[in-house]
N, C-alpha and C positions, 0 to 999 in steps of 0.2 A: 588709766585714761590714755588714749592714745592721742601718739604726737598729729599734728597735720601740719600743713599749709595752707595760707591763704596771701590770695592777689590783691593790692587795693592799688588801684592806679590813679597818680596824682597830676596835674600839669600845671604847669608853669614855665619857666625860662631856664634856659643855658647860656652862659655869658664867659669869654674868654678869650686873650687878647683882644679884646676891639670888639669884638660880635656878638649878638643876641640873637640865640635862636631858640622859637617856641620846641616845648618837649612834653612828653606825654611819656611818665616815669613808673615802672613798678616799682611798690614798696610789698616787702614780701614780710608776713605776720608767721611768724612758727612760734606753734605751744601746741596746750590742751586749753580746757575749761579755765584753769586758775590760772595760769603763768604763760607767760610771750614774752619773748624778744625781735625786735625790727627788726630789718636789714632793709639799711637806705632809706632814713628819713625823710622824704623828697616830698617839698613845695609848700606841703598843706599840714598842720599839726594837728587841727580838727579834726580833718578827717581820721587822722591815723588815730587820734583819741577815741575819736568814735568807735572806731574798726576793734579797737581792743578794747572797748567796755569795758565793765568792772574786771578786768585780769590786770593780774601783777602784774608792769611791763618792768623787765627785771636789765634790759643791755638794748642800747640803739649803737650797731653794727656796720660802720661806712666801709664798703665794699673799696672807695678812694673818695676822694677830695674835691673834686668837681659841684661845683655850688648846687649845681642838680637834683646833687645826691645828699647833701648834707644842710640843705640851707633851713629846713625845720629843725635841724637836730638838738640843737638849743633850748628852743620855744618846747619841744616834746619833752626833752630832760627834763626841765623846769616844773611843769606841769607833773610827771608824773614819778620824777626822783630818780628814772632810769640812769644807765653811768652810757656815757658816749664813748666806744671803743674805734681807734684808727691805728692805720700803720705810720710809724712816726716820718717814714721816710712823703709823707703827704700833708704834712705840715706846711710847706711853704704855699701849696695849692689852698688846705683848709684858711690860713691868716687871710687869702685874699676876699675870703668869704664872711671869714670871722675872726678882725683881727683883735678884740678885747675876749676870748673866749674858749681856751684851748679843750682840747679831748677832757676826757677824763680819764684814758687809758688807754698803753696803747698795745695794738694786738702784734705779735710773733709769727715768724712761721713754725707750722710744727701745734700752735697752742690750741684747744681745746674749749670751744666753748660750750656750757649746758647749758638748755632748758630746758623744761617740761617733757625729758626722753628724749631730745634732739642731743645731738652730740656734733658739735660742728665745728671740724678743724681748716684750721686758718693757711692756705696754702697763697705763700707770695706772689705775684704774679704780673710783676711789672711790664711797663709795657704802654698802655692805655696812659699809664698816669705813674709815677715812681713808687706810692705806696699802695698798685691795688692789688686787691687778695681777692680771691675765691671763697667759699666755704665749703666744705663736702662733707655730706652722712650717708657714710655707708648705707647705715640701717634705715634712712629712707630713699637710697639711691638716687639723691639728689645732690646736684652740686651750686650753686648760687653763683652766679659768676659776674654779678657788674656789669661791665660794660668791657670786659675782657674777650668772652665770646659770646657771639650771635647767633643765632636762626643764619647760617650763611656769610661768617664770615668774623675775623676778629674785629675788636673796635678799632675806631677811627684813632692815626696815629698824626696827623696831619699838624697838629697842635704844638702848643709850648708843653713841653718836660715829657714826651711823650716820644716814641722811636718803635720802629717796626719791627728791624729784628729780633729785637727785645720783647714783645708781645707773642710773633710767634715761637720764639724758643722759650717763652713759657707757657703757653698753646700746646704746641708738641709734647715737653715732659712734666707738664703739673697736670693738664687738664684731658689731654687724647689716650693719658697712660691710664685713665680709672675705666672702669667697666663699660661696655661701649651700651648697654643700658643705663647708664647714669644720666637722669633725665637734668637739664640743662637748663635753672632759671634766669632770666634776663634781665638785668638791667633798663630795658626798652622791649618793648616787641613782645612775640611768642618763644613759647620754649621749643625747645629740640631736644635731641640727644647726643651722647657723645658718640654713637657707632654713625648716626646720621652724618656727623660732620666731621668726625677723623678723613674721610678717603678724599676729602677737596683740599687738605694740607697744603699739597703740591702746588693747586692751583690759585691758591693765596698766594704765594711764594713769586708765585709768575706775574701775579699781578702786582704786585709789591707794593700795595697798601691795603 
């Protein structure tokens, strides 16, 4: 049975320090027929329930902490038994979202997650937010990247617990070092690729946010 992906795009708000702003979020479904795992339980639980039908959802996968990303992640758990995986170091972000409700688990750099032939390891990636991570499978040359990097650009570092040159020096050696085919899931937006976006490095740098 082969692995795929799929898009289901959710919206709702983003809220932090002080501000609410509407967002229109990917949630990215990887398996087969039987078995899936989230990444980024974002807005709507329904939908994402829906989106997985009768398949095992086996792990909901927060890419970081920002209520955007994890504010179904609870209500999906519940419902379907899944275990919520985060980096621990995005806890203080997650409690602001859900503060009676911790992870269920929390992910490493280096660690390994499976589903359904997906083999997706957890690369640190601070920057965006203290605990976010990437995912990358080689064997479908794909990398998930949150809200780390963009279609054009790293994410927004303007925020609380967030810092630029920290995002792009994990930019530069987690994410520009994999195969410049490695196609580039988003947090927001469309995808790209990694050979697409390595040569404007520079020009990040110059702009310094």
């Amino acid at each position: 049975m082969s692995t795929r992906i799929e898009r289901l795009v959710t919206s709702g708000q983003f809220t932090l320090d002080g501000g609410t702003w509407d967002v229109d979020n990917n949630v990215w479904i990887v398996g087969d027929d039987h078995e899936v795992i989230v990444i980024d339980a974002a807005h709507d639980a329904d939908a994402i329930v829906e989106a997985v039908g009768d398949r095992r959802l086996t792990a909901i996968v927060c890419t970081h902490a920002h209520n955007d990303h994890i504010d179904a992640a609870p209500a999906l758990a519940e419902r379907t038994g899944a275990t919520i995986w985060l980096h621990h170091d995005d806890l203080p972000l997650w409690k602001q979202t859900h503060p009676d409700r911790e992870p269920d688990a929390w992910l490493q750099d280096g660690q390994v997650i499976e589903a359904a032939g997906a083999d997706l390891t957890v690369l640190h990636t601070p920057g965006h937010a203290p605990g976010a991570v990437c995912l990358y499978d080689p064997g479908l040359a794909t990398v998930f990247t949150g809200d780390t990097l963009f279609q054009g650009g790293p994410g927004a570092t303007g925020r609380s617990y967030s810092h630029f040159p920290t995002i792009i020096d994990s930019i530069r050696d987690r994410l520009l070092a994999l195969p410049p085919e490695t196609k580039v899931l988003t947090g927001h937006g469309d995808p790209t690729t990694v050979g697409a976006e390595a040569p404007h490095l520079e020009e990040w740098i110059a702009r310094g946010h």
